[in-house]
MIFI-606832 format. One record per residue: residue in one letter; x, y, z of N, C-alpha, C in turn. Coordinates in steps of 0.02 Angstrom, whole numbers, plus 50000, padded with zeros to 5 digits. Layout:
BEGIN
AXYZXYZXYZ
...
***
This chain:
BEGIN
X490585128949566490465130849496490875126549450
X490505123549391490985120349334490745122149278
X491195120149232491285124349178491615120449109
X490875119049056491225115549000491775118848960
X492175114948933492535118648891492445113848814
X492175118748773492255116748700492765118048660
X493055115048596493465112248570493515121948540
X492955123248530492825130048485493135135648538
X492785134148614493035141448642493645138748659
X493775134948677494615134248686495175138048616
X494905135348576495255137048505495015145148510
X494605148748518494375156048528494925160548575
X494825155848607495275159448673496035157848661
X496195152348629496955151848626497195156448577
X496875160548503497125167248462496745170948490
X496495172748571496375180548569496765182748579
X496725190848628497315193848641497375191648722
X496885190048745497105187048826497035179348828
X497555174148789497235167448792497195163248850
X497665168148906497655166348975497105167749013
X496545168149005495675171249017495395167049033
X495265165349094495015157549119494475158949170
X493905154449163493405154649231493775153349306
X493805159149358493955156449410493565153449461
X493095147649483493005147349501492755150449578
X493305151249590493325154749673492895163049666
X492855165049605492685170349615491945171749550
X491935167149515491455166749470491375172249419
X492105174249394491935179549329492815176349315
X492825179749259493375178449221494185183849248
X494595179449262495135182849295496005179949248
X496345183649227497045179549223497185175749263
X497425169649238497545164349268498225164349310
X498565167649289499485172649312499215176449387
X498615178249396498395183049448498385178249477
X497915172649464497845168249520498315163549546
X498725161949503499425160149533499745162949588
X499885168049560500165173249601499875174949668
X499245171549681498935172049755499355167949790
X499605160849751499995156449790500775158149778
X500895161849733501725164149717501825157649664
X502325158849625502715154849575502345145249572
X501885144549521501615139949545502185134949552
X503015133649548503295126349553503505126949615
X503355133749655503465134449735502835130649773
X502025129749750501675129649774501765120449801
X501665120449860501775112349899501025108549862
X501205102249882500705096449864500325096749934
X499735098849909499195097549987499335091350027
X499465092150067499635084050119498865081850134
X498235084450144497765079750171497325076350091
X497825073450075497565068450040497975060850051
X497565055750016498015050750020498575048749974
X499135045749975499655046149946500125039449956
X500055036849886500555030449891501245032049909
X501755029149956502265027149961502725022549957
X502535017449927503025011649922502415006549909
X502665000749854502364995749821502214991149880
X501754985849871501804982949942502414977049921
X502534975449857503104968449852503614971949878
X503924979349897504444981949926504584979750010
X504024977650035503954975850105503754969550127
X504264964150146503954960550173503604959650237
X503544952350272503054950650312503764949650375
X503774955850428504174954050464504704958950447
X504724963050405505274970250381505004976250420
X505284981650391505194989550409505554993650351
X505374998250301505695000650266505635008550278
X506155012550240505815019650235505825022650176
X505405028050180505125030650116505115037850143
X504785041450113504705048450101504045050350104
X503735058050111503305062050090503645068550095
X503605074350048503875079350062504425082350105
X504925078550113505345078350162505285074650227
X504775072150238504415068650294504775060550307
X505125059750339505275054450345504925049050341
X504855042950336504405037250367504375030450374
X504095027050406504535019950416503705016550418
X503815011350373503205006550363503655000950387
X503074997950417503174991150471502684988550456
X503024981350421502204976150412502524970150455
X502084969050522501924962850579502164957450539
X502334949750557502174945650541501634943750522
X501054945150593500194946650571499964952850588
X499354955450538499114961950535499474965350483
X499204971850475499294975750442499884979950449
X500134984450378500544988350396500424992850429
X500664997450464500695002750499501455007650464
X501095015150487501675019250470501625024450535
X502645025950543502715029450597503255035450547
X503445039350598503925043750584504465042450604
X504935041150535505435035850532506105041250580
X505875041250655506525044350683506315040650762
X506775039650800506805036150861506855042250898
X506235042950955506305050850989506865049651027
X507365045751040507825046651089508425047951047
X508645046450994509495047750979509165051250885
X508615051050871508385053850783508705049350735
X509015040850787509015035050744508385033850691
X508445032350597508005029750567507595023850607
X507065024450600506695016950645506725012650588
X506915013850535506635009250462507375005650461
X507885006850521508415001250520508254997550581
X507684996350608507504994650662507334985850654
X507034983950690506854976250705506164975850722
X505834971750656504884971450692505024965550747
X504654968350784504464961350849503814962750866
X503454957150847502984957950852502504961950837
X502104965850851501724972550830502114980750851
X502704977450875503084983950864503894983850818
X504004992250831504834989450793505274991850856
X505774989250847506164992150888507204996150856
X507044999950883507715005550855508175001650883
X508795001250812509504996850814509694999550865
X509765005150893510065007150938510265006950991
X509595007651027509735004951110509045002451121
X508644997551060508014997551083507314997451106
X507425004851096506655006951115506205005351056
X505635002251100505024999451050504515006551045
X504245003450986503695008950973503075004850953
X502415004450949501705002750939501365003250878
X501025002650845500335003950822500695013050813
X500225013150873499975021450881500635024950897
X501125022450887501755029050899502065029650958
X501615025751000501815027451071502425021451080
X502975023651136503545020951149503275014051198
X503415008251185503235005851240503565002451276
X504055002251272504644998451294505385002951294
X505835003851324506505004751325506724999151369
X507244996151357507434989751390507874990951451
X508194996951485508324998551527507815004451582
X507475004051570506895008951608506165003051636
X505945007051685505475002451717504955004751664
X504165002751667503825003651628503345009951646
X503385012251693503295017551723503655024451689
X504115024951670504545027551653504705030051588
X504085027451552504235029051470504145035051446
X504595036351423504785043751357503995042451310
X504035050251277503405051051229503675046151159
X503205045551117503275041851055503335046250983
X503385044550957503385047050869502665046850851
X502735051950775502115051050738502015044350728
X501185045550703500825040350659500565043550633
X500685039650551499965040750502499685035350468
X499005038250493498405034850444498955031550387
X498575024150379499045019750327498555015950286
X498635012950234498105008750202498375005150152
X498214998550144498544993150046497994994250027
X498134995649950497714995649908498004995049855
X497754989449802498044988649740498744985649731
X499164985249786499704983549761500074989449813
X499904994449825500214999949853500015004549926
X500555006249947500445006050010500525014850031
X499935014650064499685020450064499675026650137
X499955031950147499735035150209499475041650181
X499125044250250498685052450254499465056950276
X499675061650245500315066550274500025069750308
X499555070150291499075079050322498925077950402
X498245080750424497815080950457497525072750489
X497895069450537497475062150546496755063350554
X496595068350574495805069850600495225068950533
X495775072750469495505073350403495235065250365
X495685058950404495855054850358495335049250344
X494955050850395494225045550374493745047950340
X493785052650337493145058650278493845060650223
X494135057350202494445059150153494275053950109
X493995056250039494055050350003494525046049961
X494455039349973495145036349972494975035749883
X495605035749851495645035349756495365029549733
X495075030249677494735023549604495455021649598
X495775016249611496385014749572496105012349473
X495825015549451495745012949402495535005449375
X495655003149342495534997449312495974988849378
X496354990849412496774987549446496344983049464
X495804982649494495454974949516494994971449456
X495054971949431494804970849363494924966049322
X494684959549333495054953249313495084953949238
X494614958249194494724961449132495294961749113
X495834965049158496104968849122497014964749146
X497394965449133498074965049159498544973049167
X498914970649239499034978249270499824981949268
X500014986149234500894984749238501044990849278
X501344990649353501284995249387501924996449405
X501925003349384502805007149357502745014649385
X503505014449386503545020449441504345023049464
X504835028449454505335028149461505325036049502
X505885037949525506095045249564506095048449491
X505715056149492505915062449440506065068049474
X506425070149455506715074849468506395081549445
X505825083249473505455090049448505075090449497
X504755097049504504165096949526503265095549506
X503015091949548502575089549541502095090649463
X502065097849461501625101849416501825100049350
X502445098949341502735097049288502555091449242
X502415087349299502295078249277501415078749267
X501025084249291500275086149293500185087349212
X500475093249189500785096749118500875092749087
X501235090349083501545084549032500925077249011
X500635076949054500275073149044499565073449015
X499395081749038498655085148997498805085648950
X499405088648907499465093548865499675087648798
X499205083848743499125080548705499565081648654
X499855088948656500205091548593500765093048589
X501085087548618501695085448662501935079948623
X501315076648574501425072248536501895072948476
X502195078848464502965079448437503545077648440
X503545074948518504215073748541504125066348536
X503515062748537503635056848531503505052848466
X503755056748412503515054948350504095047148340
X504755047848352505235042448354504825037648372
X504685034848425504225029848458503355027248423
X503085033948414502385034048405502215036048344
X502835038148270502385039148215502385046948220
X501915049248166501485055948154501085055048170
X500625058048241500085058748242499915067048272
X499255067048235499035072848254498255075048290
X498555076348352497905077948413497265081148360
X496825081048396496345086348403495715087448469
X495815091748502495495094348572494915093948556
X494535090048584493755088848589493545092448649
X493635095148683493225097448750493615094748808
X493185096948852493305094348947492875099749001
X493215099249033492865101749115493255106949143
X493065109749192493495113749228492975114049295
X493245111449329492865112049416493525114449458
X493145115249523493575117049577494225112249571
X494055105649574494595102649622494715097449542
X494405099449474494375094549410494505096549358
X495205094949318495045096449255495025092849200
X494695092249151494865085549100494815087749021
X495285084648989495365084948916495415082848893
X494845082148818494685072648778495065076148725
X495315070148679495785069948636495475064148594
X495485066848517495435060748463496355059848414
X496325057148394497125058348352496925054748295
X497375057848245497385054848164498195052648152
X498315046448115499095047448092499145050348022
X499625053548035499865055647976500435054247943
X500785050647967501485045347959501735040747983
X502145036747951502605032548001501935027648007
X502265021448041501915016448051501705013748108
X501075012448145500985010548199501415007148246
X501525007648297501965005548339501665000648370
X502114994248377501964985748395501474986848470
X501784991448520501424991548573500784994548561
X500865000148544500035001548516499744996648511
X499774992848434499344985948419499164982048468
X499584982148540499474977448565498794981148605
X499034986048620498554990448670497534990148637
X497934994248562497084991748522496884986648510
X497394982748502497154974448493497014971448405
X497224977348381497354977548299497884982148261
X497904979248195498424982548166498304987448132
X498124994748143497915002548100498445004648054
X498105007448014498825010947943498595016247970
X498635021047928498705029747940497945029047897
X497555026147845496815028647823496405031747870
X495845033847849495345038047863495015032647931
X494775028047885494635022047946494595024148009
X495385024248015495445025348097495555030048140
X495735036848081495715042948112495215045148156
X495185045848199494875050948278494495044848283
X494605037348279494035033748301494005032848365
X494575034648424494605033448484494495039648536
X494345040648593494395048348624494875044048694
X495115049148694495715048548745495495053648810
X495465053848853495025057748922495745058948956
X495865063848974496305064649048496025069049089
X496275067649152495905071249203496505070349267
X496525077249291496775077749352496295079349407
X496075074049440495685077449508496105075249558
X496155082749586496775083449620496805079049660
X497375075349678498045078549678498145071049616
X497765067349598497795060949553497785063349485
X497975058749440497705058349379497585052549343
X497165052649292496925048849260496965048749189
X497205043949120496985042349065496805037949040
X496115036348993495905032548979495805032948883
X495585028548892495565026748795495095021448781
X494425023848753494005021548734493695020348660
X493315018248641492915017148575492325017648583
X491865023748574491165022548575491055023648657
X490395016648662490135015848719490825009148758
X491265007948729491425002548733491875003248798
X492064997148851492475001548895493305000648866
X493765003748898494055007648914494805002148887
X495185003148830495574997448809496304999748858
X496145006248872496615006248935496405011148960
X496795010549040496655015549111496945014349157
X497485021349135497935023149161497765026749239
X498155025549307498095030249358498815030449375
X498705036549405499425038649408499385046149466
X499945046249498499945051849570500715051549550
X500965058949578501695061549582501875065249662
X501905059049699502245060949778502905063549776
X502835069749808503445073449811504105069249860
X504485071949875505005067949906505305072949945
X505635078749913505945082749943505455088950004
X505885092150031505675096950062505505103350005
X505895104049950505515109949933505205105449864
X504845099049854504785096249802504885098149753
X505705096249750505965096249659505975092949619
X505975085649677505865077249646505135073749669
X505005070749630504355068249650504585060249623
X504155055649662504135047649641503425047349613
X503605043649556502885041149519502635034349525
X502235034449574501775026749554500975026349507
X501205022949471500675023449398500415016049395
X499665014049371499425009449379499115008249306
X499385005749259499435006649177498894998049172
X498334997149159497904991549134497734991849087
X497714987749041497624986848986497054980948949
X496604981848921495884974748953496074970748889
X495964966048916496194957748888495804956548824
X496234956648741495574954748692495334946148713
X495024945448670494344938348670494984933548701
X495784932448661496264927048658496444929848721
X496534928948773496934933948836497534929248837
X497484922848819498374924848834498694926848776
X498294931348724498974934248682499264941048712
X499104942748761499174950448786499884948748828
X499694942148864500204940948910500764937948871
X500754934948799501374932848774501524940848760
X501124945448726501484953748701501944957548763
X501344955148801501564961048877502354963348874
X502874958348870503674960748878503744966748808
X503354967248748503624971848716503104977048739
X502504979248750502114983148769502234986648849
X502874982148872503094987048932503484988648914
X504194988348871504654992048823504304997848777
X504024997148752503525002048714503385006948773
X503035007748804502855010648861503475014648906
X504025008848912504625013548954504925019748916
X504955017148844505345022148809504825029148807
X504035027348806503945035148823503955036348880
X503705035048930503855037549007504605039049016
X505075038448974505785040548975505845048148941
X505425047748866505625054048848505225058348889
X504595057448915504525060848977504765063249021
X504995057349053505515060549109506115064249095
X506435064549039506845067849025506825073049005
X506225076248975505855083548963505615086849035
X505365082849056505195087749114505745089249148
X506235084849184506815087249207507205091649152
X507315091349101507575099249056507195104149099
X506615103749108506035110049110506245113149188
X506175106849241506425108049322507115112549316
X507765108749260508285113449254508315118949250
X507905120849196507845127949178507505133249214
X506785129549271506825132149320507345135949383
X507725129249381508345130949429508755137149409
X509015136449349509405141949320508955148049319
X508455149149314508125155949308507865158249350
X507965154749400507715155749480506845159149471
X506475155449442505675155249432505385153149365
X504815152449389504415151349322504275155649251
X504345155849209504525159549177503955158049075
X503675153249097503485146249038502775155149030
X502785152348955502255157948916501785152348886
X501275150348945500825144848923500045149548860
X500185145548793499415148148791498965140948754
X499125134948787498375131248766497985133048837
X497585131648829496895137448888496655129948951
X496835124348914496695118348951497195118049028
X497905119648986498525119849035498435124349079
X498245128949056498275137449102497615135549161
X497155131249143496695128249192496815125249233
X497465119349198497715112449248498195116149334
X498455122549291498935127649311498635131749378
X498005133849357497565137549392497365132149464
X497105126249418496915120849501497495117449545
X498045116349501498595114849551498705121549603
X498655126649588498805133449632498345132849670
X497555134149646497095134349700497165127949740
X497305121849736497135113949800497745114249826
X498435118649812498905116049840499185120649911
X499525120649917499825123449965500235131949968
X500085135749967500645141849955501275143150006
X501745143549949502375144150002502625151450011
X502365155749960502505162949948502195167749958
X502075172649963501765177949974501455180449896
X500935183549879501025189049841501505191949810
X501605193449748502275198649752501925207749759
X501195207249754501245215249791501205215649841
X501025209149888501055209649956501835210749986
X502255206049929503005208449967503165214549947
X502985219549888503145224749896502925230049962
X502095227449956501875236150015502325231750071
X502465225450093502515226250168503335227950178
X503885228750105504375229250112504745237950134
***
């Protein structure tokens, strides 16, 4: 079941008296969106579904002939790229001593643990210990499903069985000789849902008035599906003066007139566990398109790493984009900063209040809210289930 959302019933539903009143899918009539949370418990408890795919590390982080490690949800892991062939990923622990393998030595199509050793394969399996006959070999470590794409290097956490009928992500605009690609990405310290939020919710555009001027949103519509939600955005300025990166991004210089008020629609969309923003004119494509995923790190994901794939399409002169580019990635850091620094306030205040506690009423969020609960993982019970069974 999907479900438009107009600019009107959104605005209807955000001054009623239940503005938390959302289509649930799963059940096809209208339910609080707090109920359905609560199927999964406290949504910043709820885990990141593992059978999807999920960048871990840039591929310029790895050379030809290394082994590094990285993370998934507490998950250890050790990418090994051959001299020749592809990378491969194992589970960055040596079954004999729970040595990292990612301090190990590639040889050849395997790595082998500083330790005492023992090689490992492709497929996980041990194939070598240098004091044992070959007869004799111990079991091996995980493997997961691995893949480059775009620049970034990719494994399945989940289900290997899942990982060939899984569909692998649009990196956006990234192959796109159109466009030029600035692909950025640092550790945050929140949970996942946070960096989801922050990124739907258009009217957020307060905090970045220092950087970006006065401007003021207005909610055009979107979607609401199972596993999709999306929300178009036009904006007007109302102060302050366009910001240099902007210009570079539109490719002209806007005042605050009528002109240019709502001439652009701005789209975001989270289909899970990804997201997406784009910025268009018309039929015209897309003067940027943004992709972007928030891989957890920790075991109870409090921190997540962001790899974001920010393109931006080349006007008629293309190399004036590339002389701008150094201030249009400054432009750019300083908001992905006040970002990151709001949401971690928000993770804090989690911490201190030991739960969620946020009194959401735009009706878009309470949706974004609703599908992260339903695709993700539950770590909690009910809370009437912990009452009767207590």
């Amino acid at each position: 079941m999907s479900q438009t959302i107009s600019a009107s019933s959104a605005a209807a539903e955000s001054t009623s008296p239940n503005p938390d009143r959302v289509i649930d899918p799963n059940i096809g009539e209208y339910s609080p969106v707090e109920d359905v949370i609560r199927k999964s418990g406290d949504l910043r408890r709820v885990l990141s579904n593992p059978d999807y795919w999920y960048p871990v590390a840039w591929s310029r982080e790895l050379k030809r002939g290394k082994t590094i490690g990285t993370r998934y949800a507490g998950q250890p892991i050790a990418l090994i790229r051959p001299m020749d062939g592809n990378v491969f990923a194992l589970e960055d622990r040596c079954a004999h001593r729970q040595v990292p393998l990612s301090l190990g030595k590639v040889s050849g199509e395997a790595v082998q643990c500083c330790y005492h050793g023992w090689a490992y394969g492709r497929s996980g399996r041990c194939i070598d210990v240098p004091y044992l006959g070959k007869g004799k070999l111990p079991n091996g470590v995980r493997t997961y499903p691995c893949r480059e794409e775009g620049g970034l290097i990719f494994i399945f956490p989940g289900d290997p069985a899942k990982a060939e009928s899984t569909p692998f992500p649009q990196l956006g605009s990234v192959g796109n000789p159109e466009y030029k690609t600035r692909r950025f990405g640092e550790t945050v310290s929140c949970h996942y849902s946070f960096m989801h939020e922050n990124l739907m919710d258009m009217n957020h555009q307060f905090m970045h008035m220092k950087q970006m001027g006065q401007m003021k949103p207005r909610f055009l519509g979107g979607r609401d599906e199972p596993t999709l939600v999306e929300a178009r955005y036009s904006f007007a300025r109302t102060g302050g003066k366009q910001p240099w990166g902007e210009t570079f991004i539109f490719g002209e210089r806007r005042d605050a007139s009528e002109k240019y008020a709502h001439k652009d629609v701005m789209t975001i969309r989270t289909e899970y566990p990804y997201q997406t923003l784009r910025i268009a004119t018309g039929d015209e494509p897309p003067v940027m398109d943004l992709w972007i995923v928030y891989v957890p790190q920790d075991a109870e994901q409090k921190t997540c790493r962001v790899f974001g794939l920010l393109s931006i399409r080349r006007p008629k002169a293309k190399l004036v984009l590339d002389i701008a580019w150094p201030f249009l990635v400054a432009f750019t850091e300083r908001i992905f900063k006040e970002d990151r620094d709001i949401v971690e306030l928000e993770q804090a205040a989690w911490n201190e209040q030991g739960g969620d506690r946020n009194q959401e009423v735009f009706p878009v969020i309470n949706m974004l809210r609703r599908l992260l609960a339903r695709c993700g993982v539950p770590t909690d019970k009910p809370a009437d289930d912990q009452v009767s069974s207590s």
